[in-house]
C-alpha positions as CSV (number, residue, x, y, z in Angstrom):
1,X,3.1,22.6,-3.1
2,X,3.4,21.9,0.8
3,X,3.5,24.7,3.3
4,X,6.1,25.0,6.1
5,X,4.1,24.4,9.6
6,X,3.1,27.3,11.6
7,X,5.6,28.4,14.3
8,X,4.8,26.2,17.6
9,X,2.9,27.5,20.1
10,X,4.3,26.9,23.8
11,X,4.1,23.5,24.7
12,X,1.6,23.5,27.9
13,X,2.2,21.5,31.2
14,X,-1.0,19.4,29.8
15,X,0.1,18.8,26.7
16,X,3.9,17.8,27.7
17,X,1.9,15.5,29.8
18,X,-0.7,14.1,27.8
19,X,2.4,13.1,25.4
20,X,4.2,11.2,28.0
21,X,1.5,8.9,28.7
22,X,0.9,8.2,25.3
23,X,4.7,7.4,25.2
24,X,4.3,5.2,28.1
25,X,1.2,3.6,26.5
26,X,3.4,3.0,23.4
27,X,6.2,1.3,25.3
28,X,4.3,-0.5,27.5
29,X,1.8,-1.7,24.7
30,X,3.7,-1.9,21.5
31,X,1.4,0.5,20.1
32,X,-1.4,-2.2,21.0
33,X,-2.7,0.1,23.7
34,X,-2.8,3.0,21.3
35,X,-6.2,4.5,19.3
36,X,-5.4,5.3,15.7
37,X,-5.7,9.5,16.2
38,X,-3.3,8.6,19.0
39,X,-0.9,7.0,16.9
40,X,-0.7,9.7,14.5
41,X,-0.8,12.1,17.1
42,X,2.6,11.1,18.5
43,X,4.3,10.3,14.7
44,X,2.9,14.1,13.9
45,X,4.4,15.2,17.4
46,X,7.9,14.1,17.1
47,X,8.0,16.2,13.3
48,X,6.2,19.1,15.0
49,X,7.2,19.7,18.5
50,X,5.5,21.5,20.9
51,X,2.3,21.8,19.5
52,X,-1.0,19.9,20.2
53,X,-1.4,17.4,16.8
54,X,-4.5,15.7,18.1
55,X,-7.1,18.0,16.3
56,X,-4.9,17.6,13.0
57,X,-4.3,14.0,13.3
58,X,-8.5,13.4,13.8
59,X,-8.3,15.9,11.1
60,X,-6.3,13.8,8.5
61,X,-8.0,10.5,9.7
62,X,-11.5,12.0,9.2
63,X,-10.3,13.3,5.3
64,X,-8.8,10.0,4.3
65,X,-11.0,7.3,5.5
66,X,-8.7,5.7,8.1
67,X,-5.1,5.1,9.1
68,X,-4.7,3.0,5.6
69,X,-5.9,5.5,3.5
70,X,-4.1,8.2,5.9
71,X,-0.6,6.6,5.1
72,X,-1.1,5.9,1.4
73,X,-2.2,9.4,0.4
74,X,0.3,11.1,-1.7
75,X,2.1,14.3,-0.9
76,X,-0.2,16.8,-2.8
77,X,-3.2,15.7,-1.2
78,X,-1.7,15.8,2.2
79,X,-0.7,19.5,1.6
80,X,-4.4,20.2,1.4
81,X,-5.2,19.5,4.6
82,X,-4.9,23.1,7.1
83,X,-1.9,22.3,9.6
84,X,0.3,20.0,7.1
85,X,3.6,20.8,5.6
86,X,6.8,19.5,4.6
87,X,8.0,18.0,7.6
88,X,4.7,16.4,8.7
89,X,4.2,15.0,5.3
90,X,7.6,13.6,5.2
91,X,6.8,12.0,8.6
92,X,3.7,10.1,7.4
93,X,5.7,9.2,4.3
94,X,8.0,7.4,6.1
95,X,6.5,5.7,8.5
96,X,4.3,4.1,5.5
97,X,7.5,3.3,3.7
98,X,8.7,1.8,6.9
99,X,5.7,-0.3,7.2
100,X,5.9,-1.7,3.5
101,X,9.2,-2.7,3.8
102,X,8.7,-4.2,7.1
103,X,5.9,-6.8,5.3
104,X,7.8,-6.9,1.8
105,X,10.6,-8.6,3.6
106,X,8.7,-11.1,4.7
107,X,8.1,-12.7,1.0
108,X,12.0,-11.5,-0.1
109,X,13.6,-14.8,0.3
110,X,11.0,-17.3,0.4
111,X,9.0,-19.3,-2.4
112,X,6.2,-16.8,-3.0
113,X,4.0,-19.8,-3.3
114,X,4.4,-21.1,0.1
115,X,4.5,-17.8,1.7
116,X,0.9,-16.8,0.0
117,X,-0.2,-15.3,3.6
118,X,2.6,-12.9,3.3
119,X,2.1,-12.1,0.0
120,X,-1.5,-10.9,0.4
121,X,-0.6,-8.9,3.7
122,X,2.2,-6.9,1.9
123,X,-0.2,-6.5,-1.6
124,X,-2.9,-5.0,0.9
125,X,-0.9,-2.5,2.7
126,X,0.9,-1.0,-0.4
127,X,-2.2,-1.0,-2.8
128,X,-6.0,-1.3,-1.0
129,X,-6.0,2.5,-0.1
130,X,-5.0,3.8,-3.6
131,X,-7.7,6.0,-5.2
132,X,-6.4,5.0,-8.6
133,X,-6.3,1.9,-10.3
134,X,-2.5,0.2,-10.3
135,X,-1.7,-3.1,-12.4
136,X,1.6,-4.4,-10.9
137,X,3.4,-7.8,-12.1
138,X,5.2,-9.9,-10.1
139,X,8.4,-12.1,-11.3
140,X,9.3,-15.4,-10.4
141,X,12.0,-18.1,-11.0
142,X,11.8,-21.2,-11.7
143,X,12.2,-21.8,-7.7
144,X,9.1,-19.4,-7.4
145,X,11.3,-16.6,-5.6
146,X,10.3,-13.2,-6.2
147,X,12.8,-11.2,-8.7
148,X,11.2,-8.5,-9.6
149,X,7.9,-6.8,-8.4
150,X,6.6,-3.9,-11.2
151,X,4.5,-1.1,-11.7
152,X,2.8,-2.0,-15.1
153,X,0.4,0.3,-15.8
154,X,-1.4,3.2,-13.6
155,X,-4.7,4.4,-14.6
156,X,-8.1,6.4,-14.3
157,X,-10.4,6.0,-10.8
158,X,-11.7,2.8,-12.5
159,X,-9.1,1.0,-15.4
160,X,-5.8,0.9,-16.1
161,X,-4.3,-0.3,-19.6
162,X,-2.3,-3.4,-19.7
163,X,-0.6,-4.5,-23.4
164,X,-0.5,-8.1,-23.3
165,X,2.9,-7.5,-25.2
166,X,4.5,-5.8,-22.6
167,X,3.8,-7.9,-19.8
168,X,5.2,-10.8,-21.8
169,X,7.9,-8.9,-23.3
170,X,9.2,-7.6,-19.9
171,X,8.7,-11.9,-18.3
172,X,11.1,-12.8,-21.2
173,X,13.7,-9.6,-20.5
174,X,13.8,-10.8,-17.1
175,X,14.0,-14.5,-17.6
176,X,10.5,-15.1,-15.6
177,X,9.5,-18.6,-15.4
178,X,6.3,-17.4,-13.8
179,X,4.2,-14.3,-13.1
180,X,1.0,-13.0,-11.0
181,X,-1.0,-10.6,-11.6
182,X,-2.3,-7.8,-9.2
183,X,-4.0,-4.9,-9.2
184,X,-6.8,-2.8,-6.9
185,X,-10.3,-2.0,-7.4
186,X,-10.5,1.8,-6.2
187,X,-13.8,0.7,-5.3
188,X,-13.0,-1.1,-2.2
189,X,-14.8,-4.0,-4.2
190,X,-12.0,-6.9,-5.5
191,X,-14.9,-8.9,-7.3
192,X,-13.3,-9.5,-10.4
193,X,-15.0,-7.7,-13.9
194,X,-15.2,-9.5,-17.3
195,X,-12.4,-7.5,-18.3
196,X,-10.4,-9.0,-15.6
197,X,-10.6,-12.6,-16.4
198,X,-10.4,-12.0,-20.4
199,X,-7.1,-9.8,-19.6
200,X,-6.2,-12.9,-17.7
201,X,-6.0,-15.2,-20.0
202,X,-5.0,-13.8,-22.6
203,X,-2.1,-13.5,-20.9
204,X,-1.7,-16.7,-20.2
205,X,-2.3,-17.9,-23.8
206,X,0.6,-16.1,-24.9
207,X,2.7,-17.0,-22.1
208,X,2.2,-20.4,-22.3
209,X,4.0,-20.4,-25.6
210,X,7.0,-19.2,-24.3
211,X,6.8,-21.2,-21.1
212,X,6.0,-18.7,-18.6
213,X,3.0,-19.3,-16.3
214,X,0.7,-17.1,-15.0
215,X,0.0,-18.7,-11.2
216,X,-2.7,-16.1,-10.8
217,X,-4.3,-12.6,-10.7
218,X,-4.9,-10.8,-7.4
219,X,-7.6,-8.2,-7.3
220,X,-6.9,-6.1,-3.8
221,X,-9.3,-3.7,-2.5
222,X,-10.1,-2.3,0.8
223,X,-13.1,-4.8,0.6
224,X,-10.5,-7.6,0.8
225,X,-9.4,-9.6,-1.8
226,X,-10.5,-11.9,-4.8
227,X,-7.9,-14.4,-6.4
228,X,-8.7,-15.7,-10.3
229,X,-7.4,-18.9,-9.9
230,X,-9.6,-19.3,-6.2
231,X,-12.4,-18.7,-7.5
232,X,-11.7,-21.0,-10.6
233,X,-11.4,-18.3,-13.1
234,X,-8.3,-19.8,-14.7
């Protein structure tokens, strides 16, 4: 459980001023001109006001790797960290959820196919930083437009489970002409394992007999990412 912040200490002449110009920076830049600590500096600032966030937002950066794996940590292990509570959390929550949504609606209402740039950008944002394994599926119509993006399975630090029966069960509920695969490699390494490509095609094999194809599988990790059907895999 998350701790409320400690009562602000009087905001100092330096600090009021050392947050204006980062303001300015942020105007003037578009957050371009902007280091990451700074970035979360200010988001942390306008939750808890009147206190100096730059030690806790080097802090947070320094426990989780990076801004990525910053913004993708869940809640619990946020609280862990000296300095962060409720309202902070809740800040850094949003601003990832913010972000997702921002690259999500770039493959909404366009053939995923012909949008594949998108696709990847959004994939990468909402699942390289995870520290466990996620195996999402993604539904298409026969027009190739997204209808349904799902959570499938969610697993140890190194595998999920995936039933074959499920995945193609849920295609048919939904009246999916198509599906693609994705999920993450904690590792940061997408190369894809042998368990990876036989998953794959099993899939496929069963699809096939119903008519739903399976365009591809999508391994994501902070490494990059590594594409079955690329790579000649399927």
């Amino acid at each position: 459980m998350s701790t409320p912040e400690p009562p602000p200490a009087p905001e100092s002449v330096d600090t009021a001023g050392h947050r204006a110009r980062l303001r300015q920076r942020l105007n003037d830049t578009g957050g371009d001109g902007l280091l990451d600590h700074e970035l979360i500096e200010y988001l942390l600032a306008l939750a808890i006001p009147r206190r100096d966030t730059k030690p806790l937002a080097k802090a947070l950066l320094r426990e989780f790797g990076g801004i990525g794996g910053l913004l993708t940590a869940d809640a619990q292990a946020l609280s862990r960290v000296p300095g962060m509570g409720e309202t902070s959390i809740a800040a850094l929550k949003i601003a990832h959820a913010a972000a997702i949504r921002l690259v999500k609606a770039e493959i909404a209402d366009r053939p995923v196919l012909a949008n594949w740039q998108a696709l990847l950008d959004y994939l990468r944002a909402d699942m390289a930083h995870h520290p466990i394994e996620r195996v999402r599926v993604l539904h298409l119509n026969t027009r190739n437009m997204l209808i349904r993006d799902e959570l499938m399975s969610e697993g140890s630090i190194d595998q999920a489970a995936v039933h074959i029966r499920e995945v193609i069960r849920r295609a048919i509920d939904l009246g999916s002409a198509a599906i693609i695969l994705v999920h993450n490699h904690p590792s940061g390494d997408p190369s894809p394992s042998r368990a990876d490509i036989d998953l794959t095609r099993s899939i496929m094999e069963a699809g096939k007999r119903l008519n739903i194809a399976v365009h591809d599988h999508i391994i994501i990790g902070t490494g990059g990412h590594a594409s079955l059907r690329a790579l000649g895999l399927i």
